[in-house]
DOTIGU-291220 format. One record per atom (N, C-alpha, C): y negated, z, x negated. Coordinates in steps of 0.2 Angstrom, whole numbers, padded with zeros to 4 digits, always signed. Layout:
<sites>
YZX ...
</sites>
This chain:
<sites>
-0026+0147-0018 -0032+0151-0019 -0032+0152-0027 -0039+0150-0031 -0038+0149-0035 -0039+0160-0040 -0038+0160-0046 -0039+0165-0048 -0045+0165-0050 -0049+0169-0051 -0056+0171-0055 -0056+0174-0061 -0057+0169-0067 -0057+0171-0072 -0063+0177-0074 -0060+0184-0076 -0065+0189-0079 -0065+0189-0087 -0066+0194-0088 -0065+0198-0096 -0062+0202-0098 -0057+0201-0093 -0050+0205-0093 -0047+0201-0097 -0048+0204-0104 -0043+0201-0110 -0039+0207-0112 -0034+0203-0116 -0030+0209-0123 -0029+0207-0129 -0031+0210-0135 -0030+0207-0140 -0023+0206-0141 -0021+0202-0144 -0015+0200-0151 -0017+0203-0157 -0014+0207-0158 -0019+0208-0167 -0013+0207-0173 -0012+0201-0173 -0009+0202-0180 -0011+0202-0185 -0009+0210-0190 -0010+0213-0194 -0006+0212-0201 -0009+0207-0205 -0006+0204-0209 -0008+0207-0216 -0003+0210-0219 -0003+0211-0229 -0004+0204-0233 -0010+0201-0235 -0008+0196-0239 -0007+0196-0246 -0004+0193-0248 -0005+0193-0255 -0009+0190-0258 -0012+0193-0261 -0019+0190-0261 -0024+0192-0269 -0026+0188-0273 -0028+0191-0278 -0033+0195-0277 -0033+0201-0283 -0037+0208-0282 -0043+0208-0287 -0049+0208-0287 -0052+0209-0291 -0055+0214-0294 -0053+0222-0289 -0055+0227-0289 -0060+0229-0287 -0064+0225-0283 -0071+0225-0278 -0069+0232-0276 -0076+0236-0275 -0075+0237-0267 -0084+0238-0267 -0085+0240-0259 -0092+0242-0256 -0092+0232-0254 -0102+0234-0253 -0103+0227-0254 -0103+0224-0244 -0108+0220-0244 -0110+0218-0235 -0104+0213-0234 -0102+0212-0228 -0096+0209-0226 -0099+0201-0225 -0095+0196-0229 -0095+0192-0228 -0095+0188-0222 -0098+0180-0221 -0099+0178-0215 -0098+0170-0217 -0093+0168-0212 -0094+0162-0212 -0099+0155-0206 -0098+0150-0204 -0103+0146-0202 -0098+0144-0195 -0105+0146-0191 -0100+0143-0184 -0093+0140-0182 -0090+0140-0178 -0085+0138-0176 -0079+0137-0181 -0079+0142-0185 -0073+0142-0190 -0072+0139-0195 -0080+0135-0198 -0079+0135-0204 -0079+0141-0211 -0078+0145-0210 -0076+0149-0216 -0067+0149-0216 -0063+0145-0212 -0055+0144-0211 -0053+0143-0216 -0047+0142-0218 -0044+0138-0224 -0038+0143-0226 -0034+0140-0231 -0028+0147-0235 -0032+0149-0240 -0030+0157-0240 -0033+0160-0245 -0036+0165-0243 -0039+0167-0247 -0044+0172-0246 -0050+0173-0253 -0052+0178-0251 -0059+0180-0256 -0055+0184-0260 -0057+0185-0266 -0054+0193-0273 -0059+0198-0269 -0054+0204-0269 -0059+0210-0267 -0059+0211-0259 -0058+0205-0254 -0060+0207-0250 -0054+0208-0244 -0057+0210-0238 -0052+0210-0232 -0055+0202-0226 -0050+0201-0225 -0048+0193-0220 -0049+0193-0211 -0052+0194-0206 -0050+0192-0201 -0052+0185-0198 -0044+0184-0195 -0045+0175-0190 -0047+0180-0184 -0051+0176-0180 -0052+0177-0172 -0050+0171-0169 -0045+0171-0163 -0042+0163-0160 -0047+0166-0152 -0045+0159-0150 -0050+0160-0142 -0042+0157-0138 -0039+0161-0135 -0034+0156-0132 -0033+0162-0124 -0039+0160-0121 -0043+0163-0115 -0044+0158-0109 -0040+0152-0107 -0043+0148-0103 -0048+0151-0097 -0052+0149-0094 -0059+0151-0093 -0061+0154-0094 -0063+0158-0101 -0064+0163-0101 -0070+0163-0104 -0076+0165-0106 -0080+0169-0099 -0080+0166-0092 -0080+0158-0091 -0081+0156-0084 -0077+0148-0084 -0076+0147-0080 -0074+0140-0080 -0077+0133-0083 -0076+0129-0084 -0081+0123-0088 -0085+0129-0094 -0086+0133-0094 -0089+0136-0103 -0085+0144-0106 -0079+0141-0109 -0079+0144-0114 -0080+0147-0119 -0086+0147-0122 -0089+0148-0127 -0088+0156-0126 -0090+0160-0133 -0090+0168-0135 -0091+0168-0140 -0095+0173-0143 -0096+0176-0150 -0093+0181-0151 -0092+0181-0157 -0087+0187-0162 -0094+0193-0164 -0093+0196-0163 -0097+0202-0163 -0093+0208-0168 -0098+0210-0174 -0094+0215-0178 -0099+0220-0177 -0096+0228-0179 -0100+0232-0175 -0106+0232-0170 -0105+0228-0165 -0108+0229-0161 -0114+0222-0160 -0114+0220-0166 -0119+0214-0168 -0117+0206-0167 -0121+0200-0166 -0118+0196-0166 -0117+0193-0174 -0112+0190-0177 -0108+0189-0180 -0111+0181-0185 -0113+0176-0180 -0113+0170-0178 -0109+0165-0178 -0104+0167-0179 -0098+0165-0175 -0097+0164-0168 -0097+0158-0167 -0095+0156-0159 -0088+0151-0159 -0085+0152-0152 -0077+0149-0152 -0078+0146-0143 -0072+0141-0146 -0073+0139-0137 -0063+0140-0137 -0060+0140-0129 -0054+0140-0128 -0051+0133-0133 -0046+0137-0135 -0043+0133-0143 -0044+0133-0147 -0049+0136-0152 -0054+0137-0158 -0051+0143-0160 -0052+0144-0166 -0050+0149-0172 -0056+0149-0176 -0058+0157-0178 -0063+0156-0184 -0063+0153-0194 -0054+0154-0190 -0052+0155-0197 -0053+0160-0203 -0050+0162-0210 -0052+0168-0212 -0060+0167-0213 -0062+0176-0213 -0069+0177-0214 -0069+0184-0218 -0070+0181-0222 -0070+0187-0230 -0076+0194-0227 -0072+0199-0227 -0076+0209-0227 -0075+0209-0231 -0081+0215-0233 -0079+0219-0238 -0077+0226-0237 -0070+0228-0240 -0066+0235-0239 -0072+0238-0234 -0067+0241-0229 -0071+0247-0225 -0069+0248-0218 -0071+0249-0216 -0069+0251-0206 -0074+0248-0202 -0071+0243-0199 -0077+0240-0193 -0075+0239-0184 -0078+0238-0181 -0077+0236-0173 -0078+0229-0171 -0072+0228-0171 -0075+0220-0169 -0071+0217-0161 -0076+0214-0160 -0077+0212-0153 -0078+0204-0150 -0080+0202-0145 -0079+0197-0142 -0086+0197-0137 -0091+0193-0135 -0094+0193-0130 -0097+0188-0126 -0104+0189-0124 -0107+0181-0123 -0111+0178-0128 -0112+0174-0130 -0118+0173-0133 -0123+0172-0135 -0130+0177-0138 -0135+0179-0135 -0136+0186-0133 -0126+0190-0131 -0128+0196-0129 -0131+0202-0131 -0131+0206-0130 -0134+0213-0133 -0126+0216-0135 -0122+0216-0134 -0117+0218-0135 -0108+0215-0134 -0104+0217-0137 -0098+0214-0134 -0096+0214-0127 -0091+0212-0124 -0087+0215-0118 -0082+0217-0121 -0079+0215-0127 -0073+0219-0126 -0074+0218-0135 -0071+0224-0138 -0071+0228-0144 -0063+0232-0147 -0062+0231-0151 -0057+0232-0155 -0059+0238-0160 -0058+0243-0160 -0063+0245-0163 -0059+0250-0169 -0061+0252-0175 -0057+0255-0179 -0055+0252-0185 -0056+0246-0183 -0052+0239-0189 -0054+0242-0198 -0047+0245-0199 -0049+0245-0207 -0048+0240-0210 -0052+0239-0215 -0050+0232-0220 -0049+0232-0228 -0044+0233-0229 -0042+0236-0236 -0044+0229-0242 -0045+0228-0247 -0045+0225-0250 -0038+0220-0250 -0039+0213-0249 -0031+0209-0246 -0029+0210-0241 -0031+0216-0236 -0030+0214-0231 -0030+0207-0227 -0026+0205-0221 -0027+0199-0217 -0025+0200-0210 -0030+0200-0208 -0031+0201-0199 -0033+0194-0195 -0026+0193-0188 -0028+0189-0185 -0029+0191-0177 -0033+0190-0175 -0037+0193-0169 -0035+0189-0164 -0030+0186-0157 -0032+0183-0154 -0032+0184-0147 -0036+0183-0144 -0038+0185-0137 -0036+0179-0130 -0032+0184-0127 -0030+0179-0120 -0031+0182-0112 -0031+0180-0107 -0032+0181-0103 -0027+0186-0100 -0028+0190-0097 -0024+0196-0095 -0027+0200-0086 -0020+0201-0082 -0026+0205-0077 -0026+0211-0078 -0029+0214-0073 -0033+0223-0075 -0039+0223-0073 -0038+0228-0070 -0046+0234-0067 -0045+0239-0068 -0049+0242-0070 -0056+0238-0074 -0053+0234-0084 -0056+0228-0084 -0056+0225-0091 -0053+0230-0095 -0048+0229-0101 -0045+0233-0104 -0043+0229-0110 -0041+0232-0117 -0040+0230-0121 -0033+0233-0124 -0029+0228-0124 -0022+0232-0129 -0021+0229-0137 -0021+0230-0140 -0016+0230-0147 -0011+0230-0147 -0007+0222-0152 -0002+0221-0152 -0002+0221-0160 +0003+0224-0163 +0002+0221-0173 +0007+0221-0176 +0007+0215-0179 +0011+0212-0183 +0009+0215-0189 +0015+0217-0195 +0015+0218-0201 +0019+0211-0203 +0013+0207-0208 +0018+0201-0211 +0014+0199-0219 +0017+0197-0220 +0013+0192-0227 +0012+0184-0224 +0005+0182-0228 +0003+0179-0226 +0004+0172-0231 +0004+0172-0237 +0005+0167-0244 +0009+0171-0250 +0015+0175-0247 +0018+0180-0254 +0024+0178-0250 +0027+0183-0254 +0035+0184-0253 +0035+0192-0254 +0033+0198-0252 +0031+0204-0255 +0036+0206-0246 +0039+0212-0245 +0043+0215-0241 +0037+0218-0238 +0040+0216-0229 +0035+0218-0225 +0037+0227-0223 +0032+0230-0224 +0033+0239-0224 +0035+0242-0217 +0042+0244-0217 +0047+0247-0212 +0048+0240-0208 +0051+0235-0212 +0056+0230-0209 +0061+0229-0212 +0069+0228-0207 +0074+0225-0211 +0072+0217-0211 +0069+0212-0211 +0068+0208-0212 +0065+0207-0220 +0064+0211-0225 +0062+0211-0230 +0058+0205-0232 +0060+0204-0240 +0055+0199-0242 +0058+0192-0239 +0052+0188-0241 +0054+0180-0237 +0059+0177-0244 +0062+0172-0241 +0067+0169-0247 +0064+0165-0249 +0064+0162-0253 +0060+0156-0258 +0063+0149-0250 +0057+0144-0250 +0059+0140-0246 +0059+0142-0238 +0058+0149-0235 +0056+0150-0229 +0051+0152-0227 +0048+0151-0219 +0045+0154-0217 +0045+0158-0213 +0039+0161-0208 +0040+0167-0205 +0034+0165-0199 +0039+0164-0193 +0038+0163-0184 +0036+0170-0182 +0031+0171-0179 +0030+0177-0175 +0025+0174-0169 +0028+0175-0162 +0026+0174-0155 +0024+0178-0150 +0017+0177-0146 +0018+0180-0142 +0014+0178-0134 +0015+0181-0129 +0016+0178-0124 +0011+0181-0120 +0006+0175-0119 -0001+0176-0117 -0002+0171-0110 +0006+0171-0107 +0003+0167-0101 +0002+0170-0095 -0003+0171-0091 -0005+0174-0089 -0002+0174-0079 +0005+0174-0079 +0006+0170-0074 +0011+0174-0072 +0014+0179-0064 +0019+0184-0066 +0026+0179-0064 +0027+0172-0062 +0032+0167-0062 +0035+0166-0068 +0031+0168-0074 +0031+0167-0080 +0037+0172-0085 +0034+0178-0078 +0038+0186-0085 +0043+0188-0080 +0050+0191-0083 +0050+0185-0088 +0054+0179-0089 +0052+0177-0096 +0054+0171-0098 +0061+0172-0105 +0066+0166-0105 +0068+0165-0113 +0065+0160-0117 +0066+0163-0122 +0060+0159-0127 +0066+0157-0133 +0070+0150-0131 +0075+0148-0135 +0075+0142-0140 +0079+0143-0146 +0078+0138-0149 +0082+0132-0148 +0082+0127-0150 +0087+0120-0147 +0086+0115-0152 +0092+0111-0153 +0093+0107-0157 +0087+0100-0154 +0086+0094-0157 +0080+0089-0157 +0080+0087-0150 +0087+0088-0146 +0088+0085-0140 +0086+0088-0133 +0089+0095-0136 +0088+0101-0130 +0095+0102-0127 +0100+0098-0132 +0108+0099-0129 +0109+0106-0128 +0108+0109-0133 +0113+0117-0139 +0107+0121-0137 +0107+0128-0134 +0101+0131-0133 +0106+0138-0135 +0099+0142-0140 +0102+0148-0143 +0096+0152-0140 +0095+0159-0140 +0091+0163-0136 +0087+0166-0141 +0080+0165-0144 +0079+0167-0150 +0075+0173-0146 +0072+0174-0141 +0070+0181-0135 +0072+0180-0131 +0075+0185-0127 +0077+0187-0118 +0072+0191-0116 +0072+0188-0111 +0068+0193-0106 +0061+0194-0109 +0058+0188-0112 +0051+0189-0113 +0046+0191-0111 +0041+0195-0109 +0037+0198-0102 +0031+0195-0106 +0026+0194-0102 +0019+0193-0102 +0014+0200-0105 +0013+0199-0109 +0007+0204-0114 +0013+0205-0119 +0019+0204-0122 +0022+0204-0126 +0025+0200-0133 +0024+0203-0138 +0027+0200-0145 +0033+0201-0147 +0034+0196-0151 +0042+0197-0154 +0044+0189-0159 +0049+0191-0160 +0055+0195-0160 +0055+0204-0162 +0057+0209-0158 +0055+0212-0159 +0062+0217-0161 +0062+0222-0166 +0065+0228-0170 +0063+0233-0171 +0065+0237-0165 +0065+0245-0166 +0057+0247-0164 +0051+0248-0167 +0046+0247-0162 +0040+0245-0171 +0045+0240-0174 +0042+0235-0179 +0043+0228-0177 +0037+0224-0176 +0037+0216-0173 +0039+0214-0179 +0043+0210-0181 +0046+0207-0188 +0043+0203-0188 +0045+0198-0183 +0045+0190-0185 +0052+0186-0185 +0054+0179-0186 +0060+0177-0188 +0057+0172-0193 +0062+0174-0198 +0064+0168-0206 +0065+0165-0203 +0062+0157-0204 +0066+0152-0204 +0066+0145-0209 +0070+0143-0211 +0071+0139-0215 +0065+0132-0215 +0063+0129-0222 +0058+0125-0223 +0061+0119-0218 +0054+0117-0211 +0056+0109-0209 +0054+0111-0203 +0059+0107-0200 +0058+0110-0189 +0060+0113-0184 +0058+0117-0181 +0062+0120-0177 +0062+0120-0169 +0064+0118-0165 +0063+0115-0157 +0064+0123-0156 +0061+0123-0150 +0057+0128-0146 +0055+0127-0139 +0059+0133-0136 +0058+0131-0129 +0056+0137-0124 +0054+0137-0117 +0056+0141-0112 +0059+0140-0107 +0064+0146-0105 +0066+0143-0098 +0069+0151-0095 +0066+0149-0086 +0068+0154-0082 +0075+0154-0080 +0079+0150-0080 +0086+0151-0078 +0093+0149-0082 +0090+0150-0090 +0096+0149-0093 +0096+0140-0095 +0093+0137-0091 +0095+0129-0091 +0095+0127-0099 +0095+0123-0099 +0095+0118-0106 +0099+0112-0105 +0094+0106-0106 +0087+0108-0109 +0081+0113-0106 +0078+0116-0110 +0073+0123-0106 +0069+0118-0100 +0069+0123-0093 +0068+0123-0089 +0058+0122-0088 +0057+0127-0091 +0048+0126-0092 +0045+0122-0095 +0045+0123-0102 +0042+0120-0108 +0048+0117-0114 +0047+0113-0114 +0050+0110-0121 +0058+0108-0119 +0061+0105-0127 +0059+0109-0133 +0053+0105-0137 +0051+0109-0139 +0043+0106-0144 +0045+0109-0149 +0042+0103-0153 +0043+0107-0161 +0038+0111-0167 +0041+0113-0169 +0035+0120-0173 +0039+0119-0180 +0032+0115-0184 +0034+0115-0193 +0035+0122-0195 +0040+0124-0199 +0040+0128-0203 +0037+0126-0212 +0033+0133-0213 +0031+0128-0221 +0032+0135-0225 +0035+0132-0232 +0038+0139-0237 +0034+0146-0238 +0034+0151-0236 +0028+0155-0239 +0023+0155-0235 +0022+0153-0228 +0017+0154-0223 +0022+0156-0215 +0015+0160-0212 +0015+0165-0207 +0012+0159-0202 +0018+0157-0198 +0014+0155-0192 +0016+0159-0184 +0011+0158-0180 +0012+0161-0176 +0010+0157-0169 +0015+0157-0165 +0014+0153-0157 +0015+0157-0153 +0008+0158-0149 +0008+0159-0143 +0007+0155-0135 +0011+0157-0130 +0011+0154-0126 +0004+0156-0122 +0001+0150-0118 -0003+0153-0111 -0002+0146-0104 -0003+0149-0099 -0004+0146-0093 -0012+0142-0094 -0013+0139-0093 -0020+0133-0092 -0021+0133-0087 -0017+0135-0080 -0017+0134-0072 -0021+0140-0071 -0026+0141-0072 -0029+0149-0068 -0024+0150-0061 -0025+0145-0056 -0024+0147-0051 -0016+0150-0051 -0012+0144-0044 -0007+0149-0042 -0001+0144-0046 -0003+0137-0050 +0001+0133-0053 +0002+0135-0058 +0005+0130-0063 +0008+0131-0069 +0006+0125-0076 +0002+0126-0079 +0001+0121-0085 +0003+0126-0091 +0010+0126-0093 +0011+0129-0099 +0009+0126-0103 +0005+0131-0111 +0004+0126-0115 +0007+0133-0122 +0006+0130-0128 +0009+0132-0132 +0005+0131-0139 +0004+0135-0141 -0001+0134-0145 -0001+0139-0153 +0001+0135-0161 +0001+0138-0166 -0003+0138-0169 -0004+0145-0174 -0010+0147-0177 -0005+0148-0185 -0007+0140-0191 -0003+0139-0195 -0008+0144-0202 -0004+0148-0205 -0008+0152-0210 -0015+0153-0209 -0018+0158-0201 -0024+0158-0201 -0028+0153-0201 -0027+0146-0198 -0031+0139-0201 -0036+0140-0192 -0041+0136-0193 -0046+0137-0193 -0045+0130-0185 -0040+0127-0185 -0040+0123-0181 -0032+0125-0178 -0030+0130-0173 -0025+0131-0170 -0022+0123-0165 -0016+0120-0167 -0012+0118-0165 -0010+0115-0159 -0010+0111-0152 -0008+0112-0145 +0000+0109-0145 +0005+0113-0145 +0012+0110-0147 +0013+0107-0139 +0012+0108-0132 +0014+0105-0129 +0007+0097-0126 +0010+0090-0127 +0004+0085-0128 +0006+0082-0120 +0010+0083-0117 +0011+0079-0112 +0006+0082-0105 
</sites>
């Protein structure tokens, strides 16, 4: 029997310090980019604050149509995403907003984030996955990281990035309770040598996780296999190992999700490299 997709989502918010040139703007209408994530790219505006929106919701609003719009205070945006799409960044100006997700066309969001400050450099990445609950609910998950600096992430011993690395941050959006939990290990090209980069993964959580600050992990410029598995095995038992570019001085982020709505399993995995505007499918088989 299969599941029925609702709007029972939960954000990922990672909350990102970019470094980012200042121009000493402030005030000012929030900038907008052009459907399906063209305003994406590395970077940002001078003056302004950043959010990506990802869509990694399989059916979600319904089966055969994923489509949604991003909704800021309570408005449509014009921003539309379908399952695997990213807005990519979309330049605010400083201030406090509510941002949301809905149908297209609606009078309102279904589901809202609401409180979003955006400081001048700020960089927010928003992404939404499929989750159960009744009634529809929204949780916040944040990440404190830098996005194109080397600047010390605030209440992390992970501090600044070393020239030459980057910075992995994961989280676990599969929708599936076979799934949580899971280990999420790293492995040589082969899947010989398996190291435990998370135990006991659970479904609606991030990590690598420090004290009750999501760090991230360094990892040095080039590749690094990546896997899951339920029973220790290696080579990993569910997924992989697939490999995730690391690139100097960029924040990538891979979340996992189930594609099976129903009572199967189609793990996919999916990275979101500096906020870009085209999210990654790392599992191709």
């Amino acid at each position: 029997m299969r599941k029925t997709a609702t709007w029972g989502l939960a954000l990922l918010v990672a909350l990102a310090f970019a470094s980012l040139g200042c121009s000493g703007d402030d005030g000012g209408a929030a900038g907008t980019g052009g459907t399906g994530g063209s305003a994406g790219g590395t970077g940002g505006s001078s003056g302004m604050g950043l959010v990506t929106v990802v869509h990694l919701a399989p059916e979600v609003p319904m089966p055969g149509d994923t489509v949604v719009s991003v909704f800021v205070d309570g408005a449509e945006l014009g921003e539309t995403l379908s399952y695997g799409e990213s807005t990519g960044r979309i330049p605010f100006a400083p201030g406090q907003y509510n941002i949301g997700v809905g149908l297209p066309g609606g009078d309102e969001p279904q589901l809202e984030f609401g409180g979003v400050t955006l400081d001048e450099g700020r960089d927010i990445t928003i992404v939404i996955y499929a989750r159960d609950g009744s009634p529809p609910f929204v949780t916040p998950f944040v990440f404190l990281q830098f996005t194109n600096g080397t600047g010390p992430i605030p209440n992390s011993p992970a501090g600044p990035l070393q020239p030459g690395f980057g910075r992995v941050f994961l989280g676990h959006g599969a929708n599936d309770r076979a799934l949580s939990p899971v280990d999420v290990v790293t492995t040589d090209e082969g899947g010989t040598v398996c190291t435990d980069l998370i135990a006991g993964f659970t479904r609606g959580s991030t990590g690598p996780v420090e004290s009750l600050t999501v760090t991230g992990v360094d990892l040095p410029e080039g590749e690094v296999y990546v896997g899951l598995t339920l029973d220790d095995a290696c080579p990993p038992s569910e997924v992989g190992p697939v490999a995730v570019s690391v690139a100097p001085d960029v924040v990538t982020i891979v979340v996992a999700v189930d594609e099976d709505t129903g009572d199967g399993q189609d793990v996919q995995l999916w990275a979101i490299v500096d906020a870009s505007d085209t999210p990654i499918a790392l599992v191709t088989e």
